[in-house]
C-alpha positions in Angstrom: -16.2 -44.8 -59.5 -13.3 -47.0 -59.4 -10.3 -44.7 -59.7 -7.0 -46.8 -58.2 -5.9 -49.0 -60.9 -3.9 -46.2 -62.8 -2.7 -45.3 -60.0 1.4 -45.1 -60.5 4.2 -46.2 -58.3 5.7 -42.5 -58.5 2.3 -41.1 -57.6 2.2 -43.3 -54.5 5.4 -42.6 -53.5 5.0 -39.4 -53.5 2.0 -39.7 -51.6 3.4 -41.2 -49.0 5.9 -38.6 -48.1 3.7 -36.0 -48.2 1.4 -38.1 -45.9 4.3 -38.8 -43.6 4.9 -34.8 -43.9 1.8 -34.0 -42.8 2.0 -36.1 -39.6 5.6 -34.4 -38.8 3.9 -31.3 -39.1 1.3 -32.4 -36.3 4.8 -33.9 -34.1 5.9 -29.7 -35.2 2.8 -28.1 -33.3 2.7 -30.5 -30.5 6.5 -29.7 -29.7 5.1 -25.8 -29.7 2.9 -26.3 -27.4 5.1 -27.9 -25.2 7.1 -24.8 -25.7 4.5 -22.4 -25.3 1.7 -23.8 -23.0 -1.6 -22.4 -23.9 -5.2 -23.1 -22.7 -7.5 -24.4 -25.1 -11.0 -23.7 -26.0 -12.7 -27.3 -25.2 -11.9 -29.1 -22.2 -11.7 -32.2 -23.9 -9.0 -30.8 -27.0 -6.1 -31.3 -24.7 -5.9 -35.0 -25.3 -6.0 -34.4 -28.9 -2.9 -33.2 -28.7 -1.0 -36.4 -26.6 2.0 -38.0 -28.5 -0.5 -41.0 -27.8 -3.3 -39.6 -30.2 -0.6 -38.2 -32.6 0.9 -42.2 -32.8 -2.6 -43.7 -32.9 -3.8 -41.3 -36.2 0.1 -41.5 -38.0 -0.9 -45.5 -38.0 -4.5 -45.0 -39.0 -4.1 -42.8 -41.8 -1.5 -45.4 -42.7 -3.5 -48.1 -42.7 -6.4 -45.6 -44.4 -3.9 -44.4 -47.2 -3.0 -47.7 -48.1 -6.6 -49.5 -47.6 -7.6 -46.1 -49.7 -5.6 -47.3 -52.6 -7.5 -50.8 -52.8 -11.1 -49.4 -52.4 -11.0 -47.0 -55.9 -9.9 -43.7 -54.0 -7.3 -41.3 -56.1 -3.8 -41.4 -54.1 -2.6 -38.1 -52.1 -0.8 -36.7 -55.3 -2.7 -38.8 -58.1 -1.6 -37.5 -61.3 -4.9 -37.7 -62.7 -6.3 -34.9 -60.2 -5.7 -31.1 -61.6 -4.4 -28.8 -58.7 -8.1 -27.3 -59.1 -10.0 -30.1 -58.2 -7.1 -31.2 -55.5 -6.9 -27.5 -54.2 -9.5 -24.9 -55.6 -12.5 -26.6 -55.7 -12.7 -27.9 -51.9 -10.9 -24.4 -50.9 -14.3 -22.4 -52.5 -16.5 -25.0 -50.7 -15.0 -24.7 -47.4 -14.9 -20.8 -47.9 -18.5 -21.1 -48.8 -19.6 -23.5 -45.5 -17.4 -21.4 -43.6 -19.1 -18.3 -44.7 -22.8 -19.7 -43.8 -21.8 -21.0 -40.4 -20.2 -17.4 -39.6 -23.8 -15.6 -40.4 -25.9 -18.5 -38.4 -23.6 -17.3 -35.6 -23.6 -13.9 -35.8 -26.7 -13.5 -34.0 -25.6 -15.6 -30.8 -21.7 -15.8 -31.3 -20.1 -18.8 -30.0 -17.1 -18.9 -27.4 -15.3 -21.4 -28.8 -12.2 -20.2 -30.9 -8.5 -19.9 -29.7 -7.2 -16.6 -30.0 -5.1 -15.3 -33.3 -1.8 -16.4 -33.7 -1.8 -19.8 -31.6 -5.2 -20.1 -33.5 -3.7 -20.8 -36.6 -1.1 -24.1 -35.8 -4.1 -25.0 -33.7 -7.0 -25.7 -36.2 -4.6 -26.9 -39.0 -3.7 -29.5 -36.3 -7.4 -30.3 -35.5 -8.1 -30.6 -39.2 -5.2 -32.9 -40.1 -6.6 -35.0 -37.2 -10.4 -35.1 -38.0 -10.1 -35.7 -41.7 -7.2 -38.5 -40.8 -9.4 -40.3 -38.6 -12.9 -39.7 -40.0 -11.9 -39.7 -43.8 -8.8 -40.9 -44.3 -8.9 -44.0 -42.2 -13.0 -44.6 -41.3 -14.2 -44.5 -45.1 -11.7 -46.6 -46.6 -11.4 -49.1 -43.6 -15.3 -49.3 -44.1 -15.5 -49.8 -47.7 -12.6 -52.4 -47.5 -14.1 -54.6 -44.8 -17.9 -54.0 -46.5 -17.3 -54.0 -50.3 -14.1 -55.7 -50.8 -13.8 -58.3 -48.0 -18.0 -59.3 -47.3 -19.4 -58.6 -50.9 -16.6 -60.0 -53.1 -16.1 -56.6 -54.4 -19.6 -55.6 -55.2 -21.6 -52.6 -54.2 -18.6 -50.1 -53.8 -20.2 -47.0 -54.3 -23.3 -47.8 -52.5 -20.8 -48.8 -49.6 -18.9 -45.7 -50.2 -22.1 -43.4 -49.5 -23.0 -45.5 -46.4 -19.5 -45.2 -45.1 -19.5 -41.3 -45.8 -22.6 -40.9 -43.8 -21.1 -42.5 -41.3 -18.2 -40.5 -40.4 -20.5 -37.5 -41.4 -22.2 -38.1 -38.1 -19.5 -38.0 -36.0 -19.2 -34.4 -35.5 -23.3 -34.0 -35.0 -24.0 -36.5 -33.1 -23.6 -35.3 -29.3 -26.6 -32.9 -30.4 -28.3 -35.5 -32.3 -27.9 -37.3 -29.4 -29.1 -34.5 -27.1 -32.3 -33.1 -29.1 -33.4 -37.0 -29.4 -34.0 -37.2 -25.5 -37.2 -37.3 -24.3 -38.9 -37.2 -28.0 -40.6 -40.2 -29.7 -42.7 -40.7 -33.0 -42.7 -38.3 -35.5 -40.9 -36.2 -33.0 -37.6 -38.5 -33.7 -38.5 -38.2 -37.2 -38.5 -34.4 -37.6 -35.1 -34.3 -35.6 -33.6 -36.7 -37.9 -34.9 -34.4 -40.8 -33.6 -30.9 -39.4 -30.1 -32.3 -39.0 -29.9 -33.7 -42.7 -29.7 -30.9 -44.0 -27.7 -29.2 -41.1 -24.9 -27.4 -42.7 -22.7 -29.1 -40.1 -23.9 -33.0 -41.4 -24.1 -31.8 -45.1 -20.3 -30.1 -45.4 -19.0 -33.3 -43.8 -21.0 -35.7 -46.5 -19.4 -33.1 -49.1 -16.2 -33.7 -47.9 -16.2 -37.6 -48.0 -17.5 -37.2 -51.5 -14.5 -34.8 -52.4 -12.0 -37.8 -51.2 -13.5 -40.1 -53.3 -13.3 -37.8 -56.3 -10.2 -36.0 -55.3 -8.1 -37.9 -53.2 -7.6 -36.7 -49.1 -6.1 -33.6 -49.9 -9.1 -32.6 -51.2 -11.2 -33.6 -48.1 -8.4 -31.6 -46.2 -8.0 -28.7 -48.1 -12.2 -28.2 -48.0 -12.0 -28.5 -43.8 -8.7 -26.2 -43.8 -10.8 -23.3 -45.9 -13.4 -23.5 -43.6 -11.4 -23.4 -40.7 -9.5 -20.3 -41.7 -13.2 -18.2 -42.4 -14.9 -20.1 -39.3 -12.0 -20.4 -36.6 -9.1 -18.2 -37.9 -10.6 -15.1 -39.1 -14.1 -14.8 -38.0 -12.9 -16.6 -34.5 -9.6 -14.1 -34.3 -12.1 -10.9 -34.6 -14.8 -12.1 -32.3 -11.8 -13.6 -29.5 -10.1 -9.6 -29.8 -13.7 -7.8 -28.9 -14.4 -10.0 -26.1 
């Protein structure tokens, strides 16, 4: 599973910049922002926008991209990847998850999207910041410290898969959390069970698997798809008829 040691110096060049791209593109929407002061849809997304939180993720996804290329993930712009595993692969897999969480909730739709077009800097934003932090940095720091540092090297891909279950709980767990209060036994047991195979848990184990295959871009480009049928579109009709 080992993918970094043909890894050229032109491919990781190259990856860097467009790594350092992306994070000027996050510096872009926060100076809009500032610019054009909008209300957002959680009351906790604000912070996510500080030039604190920007500086904290541009130095973990630096530390992530070059911890990646230690731990057997394919660089940002590895030659090796074909622009569709890189790009059409994860786009159809987000479409598809973004599809299925649209009809689960069509019959009670959620209030939580930013209106169309501030919508659309906003959830790139969100997605360059979750994939940096859970993907980019928290897998590859993992597998690192784990596999390469503690084990001498050994058990990589069963490291990986732990590490990618980790991060994959990030998003569920406040209502992992929540639904586990006040049950016990097999009660514990049968939440644990519904949210494995949660679409939310599932498309986030997917997407840790597509960096390890496909390099981040892949991870980003899956969470980006999803975000344009989930947030973008779908969110931009519901926001208009309310």
């Amino acid at each position: 599973m080992s993918h970094n040691s043909g890894t050229s110096t032109r491919d990781s060049a190259i990856s860097t910049r467009i790594y350092f791209g992306l994070i000027a593109f996050m510096i872009a929407v926060k100076v809009m922002f500032i610019l054009f002061p909008t209300v957002f849809p959680g009351a906790d997304q604000e912070g996510a926008f500080s030039w604190l939180t920007i500086l904290a993720i541009a130095v973990m996804g630096f530390i992530g991209l070059l911890l990646a290329r230690r731990t057997g993930f394919p660089d940002l712009w590895d030659s090796r990847v074909s622009h569709r595993q890189r790009f059409l692969i994860p786009a159809l897999i987000g479409f598809i998850y973004g599809v299925v969480t649209v009809i689960i909730d069509l019959r009670n739709p959620s209030p939580v999207h930013l209106k169309l077009p501030l919508s659309i800097p906003f959830y790139t934003y969100g997605a360059l910041l979750l994939e940096i932090m859970l993907r980019l940095f928290a897998i590859p720091v993992l597998v690192w410290l784990f596999s390469n540092l503690i084990l001498r090297g050994r058990w990589q891909t069963k490291v990986f898969w732990l590490a990618a279950i980790i991060a994959a709980l990030y998003e569920p767990l406040p209502h992992l959390k929540e639904q586990l209060l006040g049950v016990s036994g097999l009660g514990i047991l049968a939440v644990l069970i519904k949210w494995a195979i949660e679409p939310l848990f599932l498309a986030n184990v997917i997407t840790g698997w597509l960096f390890r295959k496909y390099g981040f871009l892949a991870a980003l480009i899956m969470r980006l798809s999803f975000y344009l049928v989930w947030h973008i579109i779908y969110g931009g009709l519901i926001s208009t008829a309310r």
